[in-house]
One Martini backbone bead per residue (centre of mass of N, CA, C, O) as a GRO file, in nm:
protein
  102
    1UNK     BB    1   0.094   0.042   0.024
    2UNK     BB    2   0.059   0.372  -0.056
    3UNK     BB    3   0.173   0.684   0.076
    4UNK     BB    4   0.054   1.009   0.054
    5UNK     BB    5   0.055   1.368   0.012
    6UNK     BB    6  -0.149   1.667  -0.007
    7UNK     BB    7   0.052   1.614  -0.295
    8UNK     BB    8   0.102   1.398  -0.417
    9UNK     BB    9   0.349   1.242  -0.291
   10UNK     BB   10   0.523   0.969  -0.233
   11UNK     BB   11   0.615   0.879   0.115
   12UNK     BB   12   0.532   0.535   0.090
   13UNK     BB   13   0.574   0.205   0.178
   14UNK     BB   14   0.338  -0.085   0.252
   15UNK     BB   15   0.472  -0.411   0.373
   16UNK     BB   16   0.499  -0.685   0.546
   17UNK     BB   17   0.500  -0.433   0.812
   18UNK     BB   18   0.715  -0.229   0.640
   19UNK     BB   19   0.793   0.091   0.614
   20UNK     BB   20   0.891   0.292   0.323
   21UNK     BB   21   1.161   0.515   0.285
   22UNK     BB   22   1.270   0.781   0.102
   23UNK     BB   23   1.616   0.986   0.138
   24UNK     BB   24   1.775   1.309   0.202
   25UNK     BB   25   1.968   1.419   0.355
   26UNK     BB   26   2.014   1.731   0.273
   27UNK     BB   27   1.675   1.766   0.294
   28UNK     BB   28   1.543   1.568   0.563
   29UNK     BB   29   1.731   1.647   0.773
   30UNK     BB   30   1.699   1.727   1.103
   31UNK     BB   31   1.951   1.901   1.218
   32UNK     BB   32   1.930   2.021   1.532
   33UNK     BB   33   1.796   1.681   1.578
   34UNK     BB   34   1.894   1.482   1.386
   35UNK     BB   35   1.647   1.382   1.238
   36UNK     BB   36   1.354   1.232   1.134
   37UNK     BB   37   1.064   1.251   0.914
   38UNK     BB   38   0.688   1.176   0.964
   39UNK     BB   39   0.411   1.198   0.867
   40UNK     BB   40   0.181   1.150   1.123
   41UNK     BB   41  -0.107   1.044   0.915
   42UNK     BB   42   0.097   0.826   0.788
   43UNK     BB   43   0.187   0.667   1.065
   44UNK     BB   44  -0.058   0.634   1.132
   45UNK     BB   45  -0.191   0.428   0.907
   46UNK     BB   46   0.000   0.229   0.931
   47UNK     BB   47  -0.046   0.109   1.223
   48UNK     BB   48  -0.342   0.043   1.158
   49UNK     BB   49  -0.214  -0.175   0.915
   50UNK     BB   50   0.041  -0.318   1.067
   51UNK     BB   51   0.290  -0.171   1.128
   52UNK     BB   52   0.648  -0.259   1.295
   53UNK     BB   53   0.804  -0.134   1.074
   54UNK     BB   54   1.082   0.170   0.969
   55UNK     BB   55   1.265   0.216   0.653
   56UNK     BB   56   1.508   0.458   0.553
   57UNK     BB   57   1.633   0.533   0.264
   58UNK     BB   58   1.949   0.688   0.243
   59UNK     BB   59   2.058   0.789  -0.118
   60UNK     BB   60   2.368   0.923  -0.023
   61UNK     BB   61   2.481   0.701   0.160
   62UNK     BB   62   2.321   0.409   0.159
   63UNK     BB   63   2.128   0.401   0.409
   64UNK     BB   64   1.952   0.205   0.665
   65UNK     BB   65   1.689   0.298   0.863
   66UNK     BB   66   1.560   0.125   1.171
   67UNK     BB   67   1.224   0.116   1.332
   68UNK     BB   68   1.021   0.072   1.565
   69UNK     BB   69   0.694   0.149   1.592
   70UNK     BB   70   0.694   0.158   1.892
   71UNK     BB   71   0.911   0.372   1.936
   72UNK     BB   72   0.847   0.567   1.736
   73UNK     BB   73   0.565   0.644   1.854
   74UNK     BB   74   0.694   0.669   2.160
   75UNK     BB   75   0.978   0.864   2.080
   76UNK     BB   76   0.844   1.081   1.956
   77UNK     BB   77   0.810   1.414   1.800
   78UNK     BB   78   0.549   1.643   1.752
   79UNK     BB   79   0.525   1.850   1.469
   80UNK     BB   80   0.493   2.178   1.307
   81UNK     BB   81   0.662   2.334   0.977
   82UNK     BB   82   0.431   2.375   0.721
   83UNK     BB   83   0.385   2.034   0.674
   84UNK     BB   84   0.255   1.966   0.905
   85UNK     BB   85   0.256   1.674   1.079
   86UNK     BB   86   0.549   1.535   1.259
   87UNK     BB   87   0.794   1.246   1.315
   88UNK     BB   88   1.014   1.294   1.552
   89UNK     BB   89   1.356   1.091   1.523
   90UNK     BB   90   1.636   1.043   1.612
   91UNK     BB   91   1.921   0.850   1.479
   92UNK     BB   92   2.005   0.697   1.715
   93UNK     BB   93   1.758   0.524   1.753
   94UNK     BB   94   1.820   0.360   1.482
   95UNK     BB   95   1.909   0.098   1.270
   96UNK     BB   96   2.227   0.079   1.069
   97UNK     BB   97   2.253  -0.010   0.727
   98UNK     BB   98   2.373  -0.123   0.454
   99UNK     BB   99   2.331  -0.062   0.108
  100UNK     BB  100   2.306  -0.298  -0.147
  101UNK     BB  101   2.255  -0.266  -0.463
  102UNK     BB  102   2.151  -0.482  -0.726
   0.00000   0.00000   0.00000
């Protein structure tokens, strides 16, 4: 299942329990708090559906950042910065591993 954004752009997909999205580290990551942001009602959404846990593939550096959905609900801060509520959590969260394209 695809999870699109406001302005209909592709956030993310669920598959078999897993939440996976695509990011840029220079576009995407906020830097303050080091941390990754998920808007807050596509991660409502994807938990309802049964995701158990959140990939992240970070695609200029080829890192996957992986987080249960446990941890992400409730260790994350929820903000809006303008473009809606997001979840953020710091990056030290996430379990890093590298991404070795096929």
């Amino acid at each position: 299942m695809d999870y699109f954004n406001s302005k209909q752009q592709k956030i993310g997909s669920l598959k078999d329990g897993i939440f996976r999205k695509r990011l840029k580290k220079s576009v995407h990551l906020m830097r303050n708090s080091d941390s990754w942001a998920i808007q807050y009602d596509v991660l409502k959404k994807a938990r309802d559906a049964g995701c158990v846990e959140v990939r992240i593939l970070e695609i200029e550096e080829n890192i996957i950042y992986s987080v249960s959905m446990e941890t992400l609900w409730g260790q994350s801060q929820v903000m809006n910065w303008g473009d809606g509520q997001q979840a953020f959590l710091p990056r030290s969260k996430f379990i890093k591993s590298e991404y070795k394209p096929k």
